[in-house]
Each structure stands twice: as structure tokens, then as C-alpha cells.
C-alpha positions as CSV (number, residue, x, y, z in Angstrom):
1,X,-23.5,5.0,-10.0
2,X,-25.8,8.0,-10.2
3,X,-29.0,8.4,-12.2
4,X,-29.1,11.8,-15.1
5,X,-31.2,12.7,-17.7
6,X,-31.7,15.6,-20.2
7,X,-33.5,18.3,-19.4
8,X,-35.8,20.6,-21.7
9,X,-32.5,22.5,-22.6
10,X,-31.0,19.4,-23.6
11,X,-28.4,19.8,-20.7
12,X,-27.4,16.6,-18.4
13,X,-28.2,16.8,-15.1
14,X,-28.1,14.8,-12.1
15,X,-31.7,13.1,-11.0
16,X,-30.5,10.6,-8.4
17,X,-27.8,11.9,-5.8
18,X,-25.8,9.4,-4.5
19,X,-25.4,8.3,-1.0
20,X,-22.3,6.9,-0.9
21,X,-19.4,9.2,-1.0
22,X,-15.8,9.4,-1.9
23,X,-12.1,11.3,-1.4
24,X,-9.5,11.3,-3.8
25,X,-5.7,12.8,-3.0
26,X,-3.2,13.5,-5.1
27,X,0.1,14.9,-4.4
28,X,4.1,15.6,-5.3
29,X,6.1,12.7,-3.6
30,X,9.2,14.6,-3.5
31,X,7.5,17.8,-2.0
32,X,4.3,17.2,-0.7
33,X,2.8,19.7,-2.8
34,X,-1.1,19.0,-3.6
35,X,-2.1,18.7,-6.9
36,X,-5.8,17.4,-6.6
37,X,-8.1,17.1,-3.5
38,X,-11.7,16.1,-3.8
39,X,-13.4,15.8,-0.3
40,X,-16.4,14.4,-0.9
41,X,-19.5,14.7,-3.6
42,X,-20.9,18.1,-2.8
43,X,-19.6,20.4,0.0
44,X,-22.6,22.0,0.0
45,X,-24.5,19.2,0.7
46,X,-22.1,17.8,3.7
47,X,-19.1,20.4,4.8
48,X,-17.5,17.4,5.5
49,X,-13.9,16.6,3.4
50,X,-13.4,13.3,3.4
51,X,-9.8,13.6,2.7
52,X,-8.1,15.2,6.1
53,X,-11.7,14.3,8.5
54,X,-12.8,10.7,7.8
55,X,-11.0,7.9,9.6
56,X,-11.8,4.3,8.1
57,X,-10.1,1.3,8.0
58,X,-7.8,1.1,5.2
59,X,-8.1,-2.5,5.1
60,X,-5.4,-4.8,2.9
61,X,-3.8,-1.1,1.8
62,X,-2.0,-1.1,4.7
63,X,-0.5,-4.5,3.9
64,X,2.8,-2.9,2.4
65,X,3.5,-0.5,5.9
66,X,3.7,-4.7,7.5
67,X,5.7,-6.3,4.6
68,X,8.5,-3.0,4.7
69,X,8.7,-3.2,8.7
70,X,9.4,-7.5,7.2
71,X,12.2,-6.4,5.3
72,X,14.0,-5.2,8.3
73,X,13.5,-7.8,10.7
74,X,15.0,-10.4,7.7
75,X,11.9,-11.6,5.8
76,X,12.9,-10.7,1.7
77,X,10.5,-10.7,-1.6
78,X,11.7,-14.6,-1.7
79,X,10.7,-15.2,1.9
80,X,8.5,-18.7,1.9
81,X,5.1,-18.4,4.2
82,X,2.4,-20.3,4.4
83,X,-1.2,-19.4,3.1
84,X,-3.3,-21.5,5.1
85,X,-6.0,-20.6,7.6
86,X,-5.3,-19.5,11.1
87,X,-7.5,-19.4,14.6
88,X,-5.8,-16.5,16.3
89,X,-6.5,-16.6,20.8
90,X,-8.3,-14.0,22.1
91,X,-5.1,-12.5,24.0
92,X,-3.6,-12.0,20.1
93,X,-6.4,-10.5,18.5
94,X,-7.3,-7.8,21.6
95,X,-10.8,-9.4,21.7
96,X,-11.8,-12.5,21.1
97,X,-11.2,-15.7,19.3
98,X,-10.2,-14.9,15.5
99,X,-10.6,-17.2,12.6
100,X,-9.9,-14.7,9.3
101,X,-10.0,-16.0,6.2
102,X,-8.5,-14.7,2.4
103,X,-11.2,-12.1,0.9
104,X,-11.8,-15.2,-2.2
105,X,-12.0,-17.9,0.9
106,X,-9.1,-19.5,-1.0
107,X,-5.5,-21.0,0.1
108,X,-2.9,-21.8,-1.7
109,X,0.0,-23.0,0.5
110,X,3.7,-22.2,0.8
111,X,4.3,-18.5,-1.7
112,X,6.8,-16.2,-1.8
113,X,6.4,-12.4,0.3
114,X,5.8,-11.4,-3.5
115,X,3.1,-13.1,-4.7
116,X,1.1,-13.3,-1.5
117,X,1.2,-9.2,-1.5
118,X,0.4,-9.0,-4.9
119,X,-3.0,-11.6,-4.3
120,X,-3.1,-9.6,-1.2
121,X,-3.1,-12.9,0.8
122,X,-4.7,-12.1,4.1
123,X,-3.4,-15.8,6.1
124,X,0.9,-14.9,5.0
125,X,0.5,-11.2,6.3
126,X,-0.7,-12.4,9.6
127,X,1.9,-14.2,9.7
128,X,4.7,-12.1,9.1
129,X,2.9,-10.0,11.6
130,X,3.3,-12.4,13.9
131,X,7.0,-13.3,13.4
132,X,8.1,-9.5,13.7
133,X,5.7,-8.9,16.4
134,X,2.7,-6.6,16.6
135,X,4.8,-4.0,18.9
136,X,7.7,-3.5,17.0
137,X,4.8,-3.3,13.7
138,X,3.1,-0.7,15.7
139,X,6.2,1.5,15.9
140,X,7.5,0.9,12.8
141,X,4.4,2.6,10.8
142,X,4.8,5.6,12.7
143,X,7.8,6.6,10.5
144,X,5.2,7.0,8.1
145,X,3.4,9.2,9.9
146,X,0.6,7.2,11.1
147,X,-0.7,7.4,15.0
148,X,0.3,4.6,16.9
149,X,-2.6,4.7,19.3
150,X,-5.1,4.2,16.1
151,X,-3.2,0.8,15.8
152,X,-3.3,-1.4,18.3
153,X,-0.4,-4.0,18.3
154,X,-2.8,-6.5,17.8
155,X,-2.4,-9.4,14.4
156,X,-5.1,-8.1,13.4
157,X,-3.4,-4.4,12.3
158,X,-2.1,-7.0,9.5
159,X,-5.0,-6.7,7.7
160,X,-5.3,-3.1,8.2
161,X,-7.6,-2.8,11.4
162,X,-6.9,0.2,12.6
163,X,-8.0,4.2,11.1
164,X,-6.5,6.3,9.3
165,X,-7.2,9.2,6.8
166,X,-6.6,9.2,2.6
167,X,-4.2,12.4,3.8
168,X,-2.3,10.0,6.0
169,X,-2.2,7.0,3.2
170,X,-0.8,10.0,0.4
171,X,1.5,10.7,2.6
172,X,2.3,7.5,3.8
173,X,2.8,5.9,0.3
174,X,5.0,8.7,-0.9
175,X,8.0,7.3,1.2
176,X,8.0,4.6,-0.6
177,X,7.4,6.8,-4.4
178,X,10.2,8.9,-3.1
179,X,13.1,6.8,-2.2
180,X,12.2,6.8,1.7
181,X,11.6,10.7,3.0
182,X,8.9,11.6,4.9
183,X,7.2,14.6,3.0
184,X,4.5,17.0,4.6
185,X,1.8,17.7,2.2
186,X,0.8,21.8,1.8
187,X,-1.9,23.0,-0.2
188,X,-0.9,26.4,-0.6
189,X,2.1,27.4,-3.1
190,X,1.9,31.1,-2.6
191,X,-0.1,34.5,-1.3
192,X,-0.4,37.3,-3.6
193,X,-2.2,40.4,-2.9
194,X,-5.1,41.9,-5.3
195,X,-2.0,43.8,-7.1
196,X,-0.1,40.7,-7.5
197,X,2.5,41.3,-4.9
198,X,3.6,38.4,-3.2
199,X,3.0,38.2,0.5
200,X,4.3,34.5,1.4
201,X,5.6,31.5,-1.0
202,X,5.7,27.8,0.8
203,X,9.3,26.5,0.9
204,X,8.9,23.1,1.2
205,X,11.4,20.7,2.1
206,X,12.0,18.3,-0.7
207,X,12.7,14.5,-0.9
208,X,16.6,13.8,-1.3
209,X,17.1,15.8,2.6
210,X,18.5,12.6,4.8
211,X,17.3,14.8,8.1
212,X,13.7,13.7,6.7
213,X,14.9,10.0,5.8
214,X,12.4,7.2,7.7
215,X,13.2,4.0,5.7
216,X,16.0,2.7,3.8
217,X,16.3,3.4,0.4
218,X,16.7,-0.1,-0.4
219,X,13.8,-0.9,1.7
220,X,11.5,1.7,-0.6
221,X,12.9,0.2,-3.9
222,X,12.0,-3.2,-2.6
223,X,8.5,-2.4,-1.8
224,X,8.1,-0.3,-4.8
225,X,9.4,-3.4,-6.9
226,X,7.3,-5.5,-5.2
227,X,3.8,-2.9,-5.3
228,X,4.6,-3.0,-8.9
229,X,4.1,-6.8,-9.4
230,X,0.1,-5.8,-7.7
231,X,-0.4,-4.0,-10.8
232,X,0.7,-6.6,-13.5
233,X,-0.6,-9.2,-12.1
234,X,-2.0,-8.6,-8.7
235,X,-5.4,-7.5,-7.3
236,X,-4.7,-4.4,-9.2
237,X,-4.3,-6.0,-12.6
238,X,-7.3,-3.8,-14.0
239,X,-4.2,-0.6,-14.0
240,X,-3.1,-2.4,-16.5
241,X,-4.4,-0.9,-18.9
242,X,-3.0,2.0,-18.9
243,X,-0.1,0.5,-20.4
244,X,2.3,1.6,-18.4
245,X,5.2,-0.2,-16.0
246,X,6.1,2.3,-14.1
247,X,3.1,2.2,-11.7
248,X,2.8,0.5,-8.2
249,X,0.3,0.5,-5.7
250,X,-2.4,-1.5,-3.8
251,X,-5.5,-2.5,-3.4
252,X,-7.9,-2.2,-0.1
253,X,-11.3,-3.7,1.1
254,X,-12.3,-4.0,4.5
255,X,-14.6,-6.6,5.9
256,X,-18.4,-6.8,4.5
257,X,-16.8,-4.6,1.7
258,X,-17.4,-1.4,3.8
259,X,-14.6,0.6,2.7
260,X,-12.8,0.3,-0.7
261,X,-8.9,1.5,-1.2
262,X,-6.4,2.0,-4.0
263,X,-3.5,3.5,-2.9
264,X,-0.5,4.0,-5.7
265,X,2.1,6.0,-7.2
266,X,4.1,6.9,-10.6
267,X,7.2,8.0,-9.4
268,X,6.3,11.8,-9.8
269,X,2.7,11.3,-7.7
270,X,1.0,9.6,-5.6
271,X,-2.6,9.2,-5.5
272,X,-5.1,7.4,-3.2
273,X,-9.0,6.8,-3.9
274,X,-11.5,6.4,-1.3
275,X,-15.3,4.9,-1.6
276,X,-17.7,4.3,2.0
277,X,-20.8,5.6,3.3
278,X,-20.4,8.2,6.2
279,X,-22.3,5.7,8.2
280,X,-19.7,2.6,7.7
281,X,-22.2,-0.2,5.8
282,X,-21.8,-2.2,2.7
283,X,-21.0,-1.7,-0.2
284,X,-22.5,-4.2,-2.4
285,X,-21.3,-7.4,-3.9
286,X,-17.8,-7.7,-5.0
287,X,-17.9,-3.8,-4.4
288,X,-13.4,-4.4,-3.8
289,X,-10.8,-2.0,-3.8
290,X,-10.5,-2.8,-7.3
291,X,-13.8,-2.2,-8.6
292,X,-15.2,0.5,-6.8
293,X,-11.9,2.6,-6.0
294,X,-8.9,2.1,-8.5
295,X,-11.1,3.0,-11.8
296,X,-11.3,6.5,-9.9
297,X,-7.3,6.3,-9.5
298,X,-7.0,5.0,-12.8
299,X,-8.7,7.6,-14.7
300,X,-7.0,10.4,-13.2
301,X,-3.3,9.0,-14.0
302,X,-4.5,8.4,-17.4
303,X,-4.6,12.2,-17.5
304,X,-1.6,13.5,-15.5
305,X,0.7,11.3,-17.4
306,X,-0.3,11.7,-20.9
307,X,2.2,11.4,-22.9
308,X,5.0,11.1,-20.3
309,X,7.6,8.7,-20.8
310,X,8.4,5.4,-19.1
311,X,10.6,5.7,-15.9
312,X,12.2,3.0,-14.4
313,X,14.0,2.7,-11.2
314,X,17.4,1.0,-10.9
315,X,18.4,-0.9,-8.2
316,X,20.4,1.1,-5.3
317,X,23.6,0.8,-3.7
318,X,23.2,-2.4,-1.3
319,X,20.6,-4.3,-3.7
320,X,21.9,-7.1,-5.3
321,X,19.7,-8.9,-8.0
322,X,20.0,-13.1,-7.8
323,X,17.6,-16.2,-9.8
324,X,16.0,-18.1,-6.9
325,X,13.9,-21.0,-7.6
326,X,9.8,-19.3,-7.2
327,X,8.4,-22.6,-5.7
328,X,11.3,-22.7,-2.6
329,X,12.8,-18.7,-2.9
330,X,16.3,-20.7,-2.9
331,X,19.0,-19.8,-5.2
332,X,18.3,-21.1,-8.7
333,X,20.5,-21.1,-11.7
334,X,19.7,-19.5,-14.7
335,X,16.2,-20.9,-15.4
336,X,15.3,-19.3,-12.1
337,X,13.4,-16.0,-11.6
338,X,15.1,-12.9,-10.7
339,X,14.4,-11.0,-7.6
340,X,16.3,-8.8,-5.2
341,X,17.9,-9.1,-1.9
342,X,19.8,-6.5,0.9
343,X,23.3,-7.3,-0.2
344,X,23.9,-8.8,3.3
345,X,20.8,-10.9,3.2
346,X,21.2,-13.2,0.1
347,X,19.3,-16.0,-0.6
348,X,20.4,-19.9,0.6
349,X,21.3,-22.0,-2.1
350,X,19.3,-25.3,-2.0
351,X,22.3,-27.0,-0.5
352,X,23.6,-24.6,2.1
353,X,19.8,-25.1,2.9
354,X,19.9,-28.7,3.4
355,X,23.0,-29.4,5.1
356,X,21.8,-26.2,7.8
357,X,25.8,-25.3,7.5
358,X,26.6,-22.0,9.5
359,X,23.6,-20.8,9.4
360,X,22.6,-17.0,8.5
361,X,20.1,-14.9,10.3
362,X,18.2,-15.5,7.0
363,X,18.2,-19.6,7.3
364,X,18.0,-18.6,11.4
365,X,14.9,-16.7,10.7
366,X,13.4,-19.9,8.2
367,X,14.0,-22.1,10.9
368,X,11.8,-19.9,13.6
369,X,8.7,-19.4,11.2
370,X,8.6,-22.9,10.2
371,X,8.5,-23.6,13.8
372,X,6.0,-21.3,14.4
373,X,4.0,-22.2,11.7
């Protein structure tokens, strides 16, 4: 919030500058092609952009990089984990003794992959961090294009510990807008001398290239699928109101509410908001990645896709779409909910479940976490 009045001229003008500042990034998934950049309130007060120079912690934003690196180690959307609190050893956590806790300070028990990502349950993504290991974690988001040496393989990059930059998280979060393809973001399209002669054009690569292919495409329509339900009903609910269903994303706050996040994508841009002080300190109450970041995202969607129709994404090759019961993520029959699966990874019916009989790596995998946890 900033302070403005009217001035003799009946002009606004700014009366109270702000101290907190902000970075916004918008860009072409499927070239990497800039299309809005705004570094920080006023260059000229601090030559400092925000959007390729600040490293923060991107908090439970980063929670989607953990749940696709899931997806490949066996976990699905239907994947049963418990939300209950944890006390982490010292040896885990690369400090000391950790006892985190869900941003409301509530549990809810045994959820699917999908809902806890969409309440952005901090206790399940621990957890799944756990089961596929911090290590393997670590490497995995480097597909992305994220520095593995800013990430310790610790539980606690679960909750988004580490740094990173609003140009990484555009980038990153395109993979999944674009079917899977790392894209480089430019910011210049072309040179032209003072006659209009052109002197150089970019020539990006573009999104479709499988040389630039760093997840599976059924991976990145399962995580967009499942970034989608954080806007309908989610932690990023408020997007709703842009009436639209063709928009995924996710919130981020970091602890004390020092850093806010929304990081999310149409299928023809991505976009990431940023809100912090230079000198990392809070917020303010309830100051979430929702309230203080997505209204920025929000408002500038609202204007790029005016009047653009609905797009939805179908399911790819290798996908397959089966009811499963939402209290055990077993296979339901018709009165169960829909959700989707790697063709080879199908969900147990309740009583191939029971009986344990030949077991897949699926059931194999059930039968580790519920030891575990």
C-alpha cells in the first residue's frame, strides 16, 4: 500500500514511497521470449532488478519441482500421505532439530498428493521428500534449471529452503506450461539500426525440440492438472475470479511471512510475482503468497488474456484416466472421482490392496511409506 494525494494541478501523485519492493516476470513458455519485466519500484531509486539479482526463498512455490521429481520415483495424484506433524534429527535437516508445522498450524490426516499440494500441506511434502530422498530431489530440480548448490539435500528444500531468482522460477515453471522443454528466456527480439536496417534477430529455440526435453510430458500434464486444482480450490482460490479454467499455478510464503510468491501459467505465459524487503523481515500479518503476490499476477492475466478463449489440455499418450475412491486413492467405481495415472502405474483396487497379491511397485512403494510413516 502506498500513500497519494492530489496536488494543486489536480494530478495524483505519490506522498509515501514504499519500502517494500517487488519483481514481476512474464514470459512465452514455448520460446522464452519476455513479455513483461518489472525489477523493482523505481530504478532510480535502487539500480537493483529484483528479477535476475535477488535470491530469496521461494518458499511452498517450490513444492511442485518436489511433487514432479514424486511422480517419477512412483508416488501419483492418488498417492495417500499423512498430514501429521513431524520432528525431523538434526543429521536430516543440516542443522538442528526440526519441528515444522502447516502455515494454518492445522492437520488433517491421511490426503491424497492432490489435495495436500493444492492446501499446500507443508507435513505430506516433507514426506514425499523423504521417501524419494533429498539427493536424488536435489538433482532432479536441476533439470529445471535451478543450481544445485543453492539447495541443499536437506527435508527441509521441501518447503522451499533454498534461493533462487523470479528469472529462475519463470523459467522453471514454463516446463511444466510447455509440455516439459527447458526454454531460455531472451529479452531482446531484434537490432535495427537508426535507418531501420536490421542488424541481428534472436532465433530462439522453441518448445516441441526433444534435444531441449527435461521431464516427461506426462509428468508436466500431471503437475499442470494437479497446479490447476491450487486455483479452484486451493491456496490460490482468490484466481478464481478470473473466471477462467485454464490457469495453474502456486502459491509461496516463507517463514515469518518474509517473502510472498505466486508462481503460474496460462498455457501461452507464464508469470511469477514477487513481494520482500531488500533486507529479508516481515511482512505483516497474514501478508501470504496469496494476498500480497497473486493479486499482482492476477491483474496482469486479466489483461493479456482478454478476450482469449478457454484452452484445455488433453491427456497425452501414456496417461490413462481411472475413478479412485478420494478418502483411500484406490480404484472406485463410478461414484468415484476421476484422476490420472502413468499407464504403467494404475491405481490398486481395494481388493488387490487387501489381499497384498503380486504386488506392484506402486503397492511396493505403499508398503515402504507406511512403514516409514
Amino acid at each position: 500500500m502506498i500513500r497519494v494525494q492530489k496536488d494543486a494541478k489536480d494530478r495524483w501523485q505519490i506522498v509515501q514511497l514504499p519500502e517494500v519492493e517487488a519483481a514481476f516476470l512474464a514470459l512465452d513458455p514455448h520460446t522464452g521470449a519476455v513479455r513483461a519485466l518489472v525489477g523493482g519500484f523505481d530504478f532510480g531509486r535502487n539500480k537493483y532488478n529484483h528479477v535476475t539479482q535477488a535470491w530469496r526463498q521461494p518458499g511452498s512455490s517450490f513444492k511442485p519441482f518436489i511433487y514432479s521429481a514424486a511422480l517419477e520415483k512412483g508416488f501419483t495424484p492418488a498417492t495417500i500421505i499423512n498430514d501429521a506433524p513431524v520432528v525431523v534429527d538434526a543429521a536430516l535437516t543440516g542443522g538442528q532439530v526440526w519441528e515444522p508445522k502447516n502455515y494454518d498450524d492445522s492437520y488433517e490426516g491421511p490426503m491424497r498428493l492432490r489435495t495436500a499440494l493444492a492446501k499446500s500441506k507443508n507435513m505430506v511434502s516433507i514426506r514425499v521428500m523423504q521417501t524419494i530422498g533429498p539427493q536424488y530431489a536435489q538433482d532432479y530440480v536441476t533439470r529445471f534449471g535451478f543450481e544445485a548448490d543453492r539447495h541443499p539435500p536437506y527435508l527441509t528444500m521441501a518447503l522451499g529452503a533454498g534461493s533462487v531468482t523470479p528469472w529462475q522460477m519463470a523459467r522453471a515453471y514454463a516446463v511444466f506450461a510447455n509440455g516439459g522443454f527447458r526454454m531460455e528466456p531472451y529479452l531482446i527480439e531484434r537490432i535495427v539500426d537508426d535507418r531501420g536496417n536490421l542488424l541481428a534477430q534472436a532465433q530462439p529455440a522453441r518448445a516441441g525440440d526433444e534435444a531441449l526435453r527435461v521431464i516427461d510430458l506426462r509428468n508436466a500434464f500431471i503437475m499442470n492438472d494437479l497446479m490447476h486444482d491450487v486455483v479452484r480450490y486451493g491456496t490460490g482460490a482468490r484466481a478464481g475470479a478470473l473466471k477462467r479454467f485454464d490457469l495453474a499455478g502456486k502459491t509461496g510464503t516463507t517463514n515469518d511471512n518474509v517473502d510472498a510468491w505466486f508462481a503460474g501459467f496460462h498455457p501461452t505465459v507464464v508469470a511469477v510475482a514477487w513481494i520482500g524487503f531488500d533486507q529479508p523481515k516481515k511482512l505483516g500479518k497474514n501478508e501470504t503468497g496469496a494476498r500480497a503476490a497473486l493479486p499482482i499476477w492476477m491483474e496482469y492475466m486479466a489483461q493479456v488474456l482478454k478476450g482469449a478463449p478457454q484452452m484445455t489440455l488433453e491427456p497425452p499418450p501414456g496417461v490413462v484416466a481411472v475413478r479412485v475412491d478420494p478418502a483411500t486413492g484406490l480404484r472406485a467405481g463410478e461414484e468415484g472421482q476421476l484422476e490420472y495415472f502413468y499407464r504403467e502405474n494404475p491405481p490398486p483396487d481395494e481388493v488387490a490392496a487387501e489381499t497384498n497379491a503380486e504386488p506392484s511397485g506402486r503397492r511396493l512403494l505403499d508398503t515402504v511409506r507406511s512403514q516409514l510413516f
